[in-house]
Structures are given as structure tokens and as C-alpha cells.
Residue frames relative to the residue before (quaternion, step in Angstrom):
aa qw qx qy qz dx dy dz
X 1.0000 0.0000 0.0000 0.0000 0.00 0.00 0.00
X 0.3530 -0.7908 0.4903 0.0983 3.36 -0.98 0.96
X 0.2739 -0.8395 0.3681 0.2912 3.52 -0.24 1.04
X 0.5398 -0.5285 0.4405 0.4850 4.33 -0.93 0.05
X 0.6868 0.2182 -0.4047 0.5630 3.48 -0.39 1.52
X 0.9255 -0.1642 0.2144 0.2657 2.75 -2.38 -0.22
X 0.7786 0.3941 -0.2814 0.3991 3.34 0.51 -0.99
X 0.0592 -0.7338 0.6745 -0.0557 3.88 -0.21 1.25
X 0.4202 -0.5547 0.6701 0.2581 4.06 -0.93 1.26
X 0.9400 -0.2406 -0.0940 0.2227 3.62 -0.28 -0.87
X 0.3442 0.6479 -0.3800 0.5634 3.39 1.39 1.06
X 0.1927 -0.5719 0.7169 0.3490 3.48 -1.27 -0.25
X 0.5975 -0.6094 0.3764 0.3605 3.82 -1.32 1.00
X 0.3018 -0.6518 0.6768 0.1616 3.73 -0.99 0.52
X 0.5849 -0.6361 0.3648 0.3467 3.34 -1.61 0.51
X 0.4888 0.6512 -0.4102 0.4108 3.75 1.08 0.26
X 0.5708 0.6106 -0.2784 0.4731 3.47 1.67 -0.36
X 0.5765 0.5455 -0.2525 0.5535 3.14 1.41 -1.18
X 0.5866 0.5129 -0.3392 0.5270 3.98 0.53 -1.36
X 0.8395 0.2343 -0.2792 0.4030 3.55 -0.60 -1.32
X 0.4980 0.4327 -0.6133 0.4343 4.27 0.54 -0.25
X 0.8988 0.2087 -0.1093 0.3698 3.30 -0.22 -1.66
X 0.5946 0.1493 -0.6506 0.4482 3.21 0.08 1.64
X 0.3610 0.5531 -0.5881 0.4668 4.17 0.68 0.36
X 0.8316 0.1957 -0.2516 0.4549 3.55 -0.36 -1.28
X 0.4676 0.5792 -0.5638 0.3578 4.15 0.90 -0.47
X 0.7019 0.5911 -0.2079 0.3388 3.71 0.67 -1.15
X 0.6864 0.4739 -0.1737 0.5235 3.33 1.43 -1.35
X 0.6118 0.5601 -0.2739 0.4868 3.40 1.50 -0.60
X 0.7626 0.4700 -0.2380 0.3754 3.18 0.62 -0.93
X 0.5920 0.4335 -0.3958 0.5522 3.56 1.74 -0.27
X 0.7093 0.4323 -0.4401 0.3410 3.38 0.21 -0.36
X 0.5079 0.4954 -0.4692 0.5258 4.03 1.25 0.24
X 0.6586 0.3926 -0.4276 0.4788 3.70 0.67 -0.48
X 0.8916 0.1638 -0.2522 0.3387 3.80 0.08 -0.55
X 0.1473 0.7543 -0.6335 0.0902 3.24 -1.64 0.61
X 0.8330 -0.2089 0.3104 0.4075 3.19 -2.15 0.53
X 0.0182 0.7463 -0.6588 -0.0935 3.60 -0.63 0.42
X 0.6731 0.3761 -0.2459 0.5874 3.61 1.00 0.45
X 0.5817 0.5043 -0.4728 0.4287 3.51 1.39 0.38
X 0.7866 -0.3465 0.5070 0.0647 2.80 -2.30 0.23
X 0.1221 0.7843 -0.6007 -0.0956 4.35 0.01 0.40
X 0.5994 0.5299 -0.5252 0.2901 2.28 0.34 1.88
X 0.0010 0.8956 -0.4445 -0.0167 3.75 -0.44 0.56
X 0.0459 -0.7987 0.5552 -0.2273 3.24 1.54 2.16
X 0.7317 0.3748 -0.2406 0.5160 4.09 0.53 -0.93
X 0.0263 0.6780 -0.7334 -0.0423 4.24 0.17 0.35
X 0.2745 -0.6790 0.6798 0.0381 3.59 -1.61 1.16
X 0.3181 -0.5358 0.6143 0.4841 3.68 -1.15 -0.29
X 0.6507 -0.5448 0.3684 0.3795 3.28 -1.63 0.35
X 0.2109 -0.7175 0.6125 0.2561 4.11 -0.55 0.28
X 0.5405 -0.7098 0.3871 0.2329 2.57 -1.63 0.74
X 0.7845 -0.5128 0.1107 0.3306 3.54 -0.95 0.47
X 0.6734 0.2206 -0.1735 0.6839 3.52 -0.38 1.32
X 0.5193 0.5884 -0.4652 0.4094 3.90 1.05 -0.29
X 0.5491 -0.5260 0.5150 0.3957 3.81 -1.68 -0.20
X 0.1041 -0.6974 0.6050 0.3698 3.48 -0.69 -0.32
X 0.5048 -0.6732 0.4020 0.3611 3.67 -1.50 0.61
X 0.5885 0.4555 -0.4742 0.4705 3.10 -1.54 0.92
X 0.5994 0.2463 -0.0531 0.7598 4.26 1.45 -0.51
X 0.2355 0.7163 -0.6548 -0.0523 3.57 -0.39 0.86
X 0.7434 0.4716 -0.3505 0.3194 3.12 -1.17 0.39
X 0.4096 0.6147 -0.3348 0.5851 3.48 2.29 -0.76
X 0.2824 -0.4600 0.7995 0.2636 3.82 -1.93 1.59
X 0.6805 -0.3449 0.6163 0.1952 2.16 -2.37 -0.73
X 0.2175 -0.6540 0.5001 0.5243 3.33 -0.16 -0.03
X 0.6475 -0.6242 0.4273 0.0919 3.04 -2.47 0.77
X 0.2376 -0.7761 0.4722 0.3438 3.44 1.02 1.19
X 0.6904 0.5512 -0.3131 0.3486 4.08 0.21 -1.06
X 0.7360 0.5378 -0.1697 0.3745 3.16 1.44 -0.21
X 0.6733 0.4340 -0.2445 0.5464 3.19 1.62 -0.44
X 0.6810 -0.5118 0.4608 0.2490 3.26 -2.07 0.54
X 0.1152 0.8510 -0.4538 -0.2379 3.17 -0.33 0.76
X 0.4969 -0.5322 0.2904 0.6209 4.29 -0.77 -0.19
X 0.4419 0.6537 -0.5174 0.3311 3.98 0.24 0.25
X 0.3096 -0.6160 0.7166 -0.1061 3.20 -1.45 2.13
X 0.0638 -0.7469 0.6283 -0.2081 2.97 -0.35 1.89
X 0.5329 -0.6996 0.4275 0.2096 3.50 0.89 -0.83
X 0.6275 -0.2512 0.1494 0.7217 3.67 -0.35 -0.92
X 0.7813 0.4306 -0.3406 0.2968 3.30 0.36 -1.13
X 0.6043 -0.6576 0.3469 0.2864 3.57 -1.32 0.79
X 0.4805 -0.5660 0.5854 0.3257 3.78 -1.31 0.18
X 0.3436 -0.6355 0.6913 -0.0092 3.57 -1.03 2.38
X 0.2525 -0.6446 0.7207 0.0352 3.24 -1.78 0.72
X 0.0216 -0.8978 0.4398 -0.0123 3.51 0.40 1.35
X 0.7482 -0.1188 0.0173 0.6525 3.19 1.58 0.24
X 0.0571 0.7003 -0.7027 0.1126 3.49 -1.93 0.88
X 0.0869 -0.7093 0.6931 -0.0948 3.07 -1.58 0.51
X 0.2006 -0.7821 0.5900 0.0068 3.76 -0.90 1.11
X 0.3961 0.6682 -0.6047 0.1758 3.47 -1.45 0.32
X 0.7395 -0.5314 0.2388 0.3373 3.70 -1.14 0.39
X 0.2643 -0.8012 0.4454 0.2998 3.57 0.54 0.82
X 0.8300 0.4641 0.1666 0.2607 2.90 0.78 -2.12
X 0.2546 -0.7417 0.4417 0.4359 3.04 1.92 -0.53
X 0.5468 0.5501 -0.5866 0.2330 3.56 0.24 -0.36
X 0.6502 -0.6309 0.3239 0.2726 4.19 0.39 0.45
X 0.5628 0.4239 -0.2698 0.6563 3.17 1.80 0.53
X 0.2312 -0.8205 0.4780 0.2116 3.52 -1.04 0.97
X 0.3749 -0.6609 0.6061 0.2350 2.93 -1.60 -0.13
X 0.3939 -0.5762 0.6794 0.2263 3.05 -1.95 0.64
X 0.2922 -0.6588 0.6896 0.0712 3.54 -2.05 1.31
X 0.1283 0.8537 -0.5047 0.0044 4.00 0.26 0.62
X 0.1046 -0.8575 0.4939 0.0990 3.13 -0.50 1.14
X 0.2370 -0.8719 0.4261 -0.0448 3.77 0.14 1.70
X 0.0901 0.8236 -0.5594 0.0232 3.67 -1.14 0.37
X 0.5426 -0.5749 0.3944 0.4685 3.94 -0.45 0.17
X 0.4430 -0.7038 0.4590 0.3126 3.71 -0.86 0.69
X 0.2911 0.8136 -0.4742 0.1686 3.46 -0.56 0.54
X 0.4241 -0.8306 0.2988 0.2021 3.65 -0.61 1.65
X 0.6811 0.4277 -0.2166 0.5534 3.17 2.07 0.38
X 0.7328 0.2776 -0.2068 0.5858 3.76 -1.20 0.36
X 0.3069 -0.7363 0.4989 0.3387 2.57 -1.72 -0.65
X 0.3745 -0.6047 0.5966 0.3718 3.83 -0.16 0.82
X 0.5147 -0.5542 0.6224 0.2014 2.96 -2.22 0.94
X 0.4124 -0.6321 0.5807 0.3051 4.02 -1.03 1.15
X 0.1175 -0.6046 0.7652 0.1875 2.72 -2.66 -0.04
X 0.3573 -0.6967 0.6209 0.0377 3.12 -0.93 0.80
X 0.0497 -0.7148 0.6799 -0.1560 3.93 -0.58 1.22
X 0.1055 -0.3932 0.8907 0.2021 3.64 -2.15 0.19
X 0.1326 -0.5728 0.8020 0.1056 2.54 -1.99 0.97
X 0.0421 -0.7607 0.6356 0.1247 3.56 -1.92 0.12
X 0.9096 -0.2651 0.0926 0.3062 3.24 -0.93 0.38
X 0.1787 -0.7214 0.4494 0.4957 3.90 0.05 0.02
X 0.4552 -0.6031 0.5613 0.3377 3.91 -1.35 0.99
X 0.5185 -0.6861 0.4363 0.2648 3.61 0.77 -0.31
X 0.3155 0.8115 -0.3635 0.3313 3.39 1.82 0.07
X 0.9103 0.0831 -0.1330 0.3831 3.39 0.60 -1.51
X 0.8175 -0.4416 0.2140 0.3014 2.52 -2.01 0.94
X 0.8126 0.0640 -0.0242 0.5788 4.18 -0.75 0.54
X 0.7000 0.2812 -0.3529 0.5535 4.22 0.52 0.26
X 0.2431 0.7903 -0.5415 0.1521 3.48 0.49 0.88
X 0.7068 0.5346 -0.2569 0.3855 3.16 1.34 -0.40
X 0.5499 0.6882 -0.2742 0.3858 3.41 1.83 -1.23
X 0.3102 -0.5053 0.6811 0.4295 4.08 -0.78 0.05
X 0.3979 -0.5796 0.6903 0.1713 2.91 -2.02 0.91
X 0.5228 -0.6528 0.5179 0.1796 3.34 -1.37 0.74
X 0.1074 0.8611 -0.4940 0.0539 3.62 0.22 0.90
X 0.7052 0.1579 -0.2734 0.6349 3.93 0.79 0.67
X 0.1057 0.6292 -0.7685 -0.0489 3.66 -1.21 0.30
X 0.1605 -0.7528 0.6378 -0.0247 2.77 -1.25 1.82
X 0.7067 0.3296 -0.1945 0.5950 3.95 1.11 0.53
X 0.0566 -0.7437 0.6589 0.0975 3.48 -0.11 0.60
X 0.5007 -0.6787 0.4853 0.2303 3.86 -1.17 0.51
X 0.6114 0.5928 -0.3202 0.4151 2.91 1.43 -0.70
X 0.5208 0.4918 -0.4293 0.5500 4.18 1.56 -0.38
X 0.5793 -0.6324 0.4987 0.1261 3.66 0.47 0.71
X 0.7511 0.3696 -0.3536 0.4175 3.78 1.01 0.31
X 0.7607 -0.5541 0.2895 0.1747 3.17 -2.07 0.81
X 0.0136 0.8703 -0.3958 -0.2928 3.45 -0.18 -0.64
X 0.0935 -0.7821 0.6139 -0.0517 3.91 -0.17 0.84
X 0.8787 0.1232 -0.1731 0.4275 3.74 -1.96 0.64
X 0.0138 -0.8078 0.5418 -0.2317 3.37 1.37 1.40
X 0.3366 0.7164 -0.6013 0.1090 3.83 -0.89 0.62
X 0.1179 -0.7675 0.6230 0.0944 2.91 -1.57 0.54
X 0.1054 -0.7906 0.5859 -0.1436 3.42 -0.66 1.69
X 0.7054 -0.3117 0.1255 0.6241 3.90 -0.27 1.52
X 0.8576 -0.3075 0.1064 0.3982 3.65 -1.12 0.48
X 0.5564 0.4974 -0.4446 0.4953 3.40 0.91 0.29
X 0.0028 -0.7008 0.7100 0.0689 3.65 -1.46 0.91
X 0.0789 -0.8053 0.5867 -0.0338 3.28 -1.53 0.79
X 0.1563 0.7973 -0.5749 0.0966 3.19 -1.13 0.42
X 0.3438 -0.7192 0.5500 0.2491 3.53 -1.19 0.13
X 0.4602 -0.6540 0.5545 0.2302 3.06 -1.46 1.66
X 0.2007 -0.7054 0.6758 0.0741 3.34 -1.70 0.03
X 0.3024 0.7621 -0.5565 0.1345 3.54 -0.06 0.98
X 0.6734 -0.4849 0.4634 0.3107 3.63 -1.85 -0.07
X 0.4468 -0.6222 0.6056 0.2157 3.48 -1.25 0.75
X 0.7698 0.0845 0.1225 0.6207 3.75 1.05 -1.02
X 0.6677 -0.4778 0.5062 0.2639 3.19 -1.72 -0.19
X 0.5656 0.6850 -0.1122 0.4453 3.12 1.28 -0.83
X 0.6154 0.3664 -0.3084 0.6260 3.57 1.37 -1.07
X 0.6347 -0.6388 0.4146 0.1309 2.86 -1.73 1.17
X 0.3862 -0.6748 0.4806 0.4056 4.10 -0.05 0.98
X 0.8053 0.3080 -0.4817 0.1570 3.44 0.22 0.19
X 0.6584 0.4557 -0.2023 0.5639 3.01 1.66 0.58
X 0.0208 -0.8372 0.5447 -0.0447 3.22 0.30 1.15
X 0.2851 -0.8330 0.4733 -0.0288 3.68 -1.85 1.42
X 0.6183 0.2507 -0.3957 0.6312 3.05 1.48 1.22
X 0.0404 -0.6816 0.7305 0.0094 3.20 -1.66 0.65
X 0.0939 0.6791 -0.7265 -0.0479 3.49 -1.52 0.22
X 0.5065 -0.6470 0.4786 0.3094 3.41 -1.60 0.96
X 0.0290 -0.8382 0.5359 0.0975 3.85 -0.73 0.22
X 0.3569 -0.7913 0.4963 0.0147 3.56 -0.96 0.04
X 0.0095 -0.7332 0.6795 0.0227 4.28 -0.57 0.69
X 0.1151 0.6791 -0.7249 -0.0060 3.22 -1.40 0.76
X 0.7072 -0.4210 0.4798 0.3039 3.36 -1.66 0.33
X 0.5827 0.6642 -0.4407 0.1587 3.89 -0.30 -0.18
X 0.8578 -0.1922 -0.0184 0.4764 3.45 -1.20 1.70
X 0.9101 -0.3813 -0.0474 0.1554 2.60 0.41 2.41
X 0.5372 0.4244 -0.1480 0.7137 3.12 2.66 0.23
X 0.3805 -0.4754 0.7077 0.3583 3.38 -1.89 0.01
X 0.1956 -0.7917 0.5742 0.0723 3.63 -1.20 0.92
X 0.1063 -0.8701 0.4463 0.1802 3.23 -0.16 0.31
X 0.3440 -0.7628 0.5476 0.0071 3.86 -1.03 0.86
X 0.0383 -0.8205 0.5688 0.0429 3.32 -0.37 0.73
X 0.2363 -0.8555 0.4149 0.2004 3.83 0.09 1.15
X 0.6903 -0.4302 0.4305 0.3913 3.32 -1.40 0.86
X 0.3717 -0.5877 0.6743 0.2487 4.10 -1.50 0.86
X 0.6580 -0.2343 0.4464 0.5594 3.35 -1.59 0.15
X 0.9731 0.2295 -0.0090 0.0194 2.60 -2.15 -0.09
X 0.4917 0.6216 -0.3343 0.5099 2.97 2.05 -0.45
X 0.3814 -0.7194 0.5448 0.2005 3.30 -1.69 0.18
């Protein structure tokens, strides 16, 4: 597998590598500057460890998580339902209430569908008949960029994980031939995203 940049194990990188990173991560960047917490905190002076799911977090006792399995997400799946292939909770924001990280994909016993990646928070209780659902307030993966997501973690306010995406049309969805490691943190009042240096690159 070939990672999203310079550093190709056994190829040198072609200019289609260069095209699909920096409009993959231009795209993934650019949602995660448009959404956020509209009830969070820019601030992230108290980092927590992540709790587990449905758990308090300290500093909010008695506050769940929200229930990734429980909310609506924007993902057109068709007949087939919307899989939670992974999450992880803890105070993003410092504001003393956690969040849920749900990483989410169409269910299917073949290939692989392309992930999304959402914060959820609490429901505000505002809308009409989803009072109960967590409301999606960041989306840090849209499904529609067409890419995987693998070595998800969340470690105090920092989430990571490695994209997976396609050099071409041609590579087979269930085998995707680029990856790069990325990162969201909390900072002045946004999720930021970070796209980390490949091996070898300078």
C-alpha cells in the first residue's frame, strides 16, 4: 500500500499521488473548518482520557456519552443500514461534557464502502421528535471523499487515524493504494486538522 505523499515503499510517487492527496485531504480539511460544537468551549485547558462508551467523563459526573448507534447520520446507504465500525468518547472541547467519535460506513458483506467519521454531542432537546438522538456537531470524513479509515484512536483531545484512499478509478474499492496518517484537535474554537509528515519526506 502506498501512502498520500512522497514516500511510495515500492514505486517512486507519480503526479496522480500528488492530485488525489491534495484534493483528498483539501476536502477533508475544508469540512472540518466549516463544522463544529455550537455549544462548545475554545477551549481545551482540562484534556481528559477518552471514556468509554456511554461512560461519564471526569469533571461532568453523571453526563453519558452520546450513543454513536443512536444517532442520524447524513449517509445514503439505501436499503442497507449505517455500521458503526468504531468510536471512542472523551472531552474534545473542555467544555466538561463529552463527546462521541463514530466512525460509520454502509453495511455490506462485500468490498469495502468508503467511512465517515462524525463528533457527536448531546441532544439540546430543540428538535421536534429527535430529542433523544446526539446531534452531529463536527464531520471530520465525509463519505462522499471516497476514503477508508483504519488505526482510529483517541488519546486526550487528540483523534487520529489513517486515511485510505485510491490513486485512480481503476484500483479496486476493495483495495485501496494510498494512505496518510492525520489528526483533529480542538484549537481556537474549531476541529483542526493535521496531516502528518510520510516516512522519509522532508
Amino acid at each position: 500500500m502506498q501512502p498520500l505523499g512522497p514516500d511510495l515503499p515500492h514505486t517512486h510517487p507519480r503526479p496522480v499521488h500528488w492530485l488525489a492527496t491534495a484534493t483528498a485531504l483539501a476536502a477533508v480539511v475544508a469540512g472540518a473548518a466549516v463544522f463544529q460544537p455550537s455549544d462548545a468551549k475554545a477551549t481545551t485547558d482540562t484534556p481528559t482520557t477518552a471514556a468509554a462508551p456511554g461512560a461519564g467523563t471526569p469533571g461532568a459526573p453523571g453526563v453519558k456519552a452520546p450513543d454513536p448507534t443512536t444517532a442520524d447520520y447524513p449517509v445514503d446507504c439505501g436499503p442497507e443500514t449505517v455500521d458503526v465500525t468504531d468510536r471512542a468518547s472523551g472531552d474534545l472541547d473542555g467544555d466538561g461534557r463529552p463527546e462521541t467519535v463514530a466512525v460509520v460506513r454502509c453495511h455490506s458483506a462485500t468490498g469495502t464502502p468508503p467511512s465517515g467519521m462524525y463528533v457527536l454531542a448531546q441532544p439540546d432537546g430543540k428538535g421536534k421528535g429527535e430529542a433523544g438522538r446526539p446531534r452531529i456537531v463536527a464531520t471530520f470524513l465525509d463519505p462522499k471523499e471516497r476514503m477508508s479509515v483504519t488505526d482510529f484512536a483517541l488519546r486526550g483531545t487528540k483523534v487520529s487515524a489513517t486515511l485510505l484512499g485510491y490513486s485512480s478509478q481503476q484500483v479496486p474499492r476493495c483495495c485501496p493504494d494510498l494512505q496518510r496518517k492525520v489528526n483533529w484537535q480542538w484549537q481556537d474554537g474549531k476541529f483542526v486538522l493535521k496531516a502528518l509528515p510520510v516516512a522519509g519526506s522532508v
